[in-house]
C-alpha angles and dihedrals in degrees: 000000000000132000119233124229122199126189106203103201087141099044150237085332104057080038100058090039085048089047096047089055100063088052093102093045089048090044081048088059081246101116119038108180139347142214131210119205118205134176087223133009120233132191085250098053092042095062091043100056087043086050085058096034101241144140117262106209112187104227138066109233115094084228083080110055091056092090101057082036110116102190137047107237111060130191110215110211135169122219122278087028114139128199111218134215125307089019093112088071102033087063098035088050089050092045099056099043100035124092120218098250089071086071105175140047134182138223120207119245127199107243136174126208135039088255089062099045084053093046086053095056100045100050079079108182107335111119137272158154120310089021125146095214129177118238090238091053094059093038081062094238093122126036115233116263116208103290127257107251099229119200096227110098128212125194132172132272104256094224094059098036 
């Protein structure tokens, strides 16, 4: 099982369509529990992350979720991503063959312009959106190595950009 981890910068909205798409992966056994982090909390985001049964964890780094984190492997999402299909087995495949050391895994993001393929490369093995990390990796015990390019594939929601 992973914990998700869900970074709200557009709001309830992009929150509620992230989290209902991680309905099938939690229904899989795949996802136990999630966290949202949030700059600031609001009535609206906190029913929304008690709706869902989450932890709401007040900061925007993903450094700061660990702790309410339950789990050791942590998939780091934005708002308004979502995971598309195929994606449930592609991660549950990677977390139970991979070791810790590996740290980091990738999943693949639609993405249009040159600007943005070189952004992409050179962005190495900090972490992201749409990133399968290891606990150990953001506590800082273990460094990143180059991230596994996974086959499962997440966008954004139109709506939210």
């Amino acid at each position: 099982m992973i914990t998700v981890l869900v970074r709200v910068t557009h709001g309830p909205e992009a929150l509620a369509a992230t989290l209902s798409a991680l309905v099938p992966a939690v229904a899989a056994g795949l996802i136990g529990d999630a966290v949202i982090l949030t700059g600031k909390q609001d009535d609206e985001l906190v029913q929304v992350a008690d709706a869902a049964g989450a932890s709401l964890v007040e900061g925007k780094a993903w450094a700061d979720g660990v702790k309410a984190a339950r789990r050791e492997w942590l998939l780091c999402l934005d708002d308004g991503d979502i995971p598309q299909e195929g994606w449930v087995r592609v991660l549950d495949r990677f977390v139970g063959l991979a070791k810790p050391e590996q740290g980091l895994a990738r999943m693949r993001r639609q993405r249009a312009g040159l600007m943005s393929m070189i952004a992409s490369l050179l962005a190495g093995s900090s972490i992201r959106a749409g990133d399968l990390v290891h606990r150990r990796v953001l506590m800082n015990e273990v460094k990143a190595r180059m991230p596994v390019r996974l086959s499962a594939t997440v966008e954004r929601d139109p709506v939210f950009g």
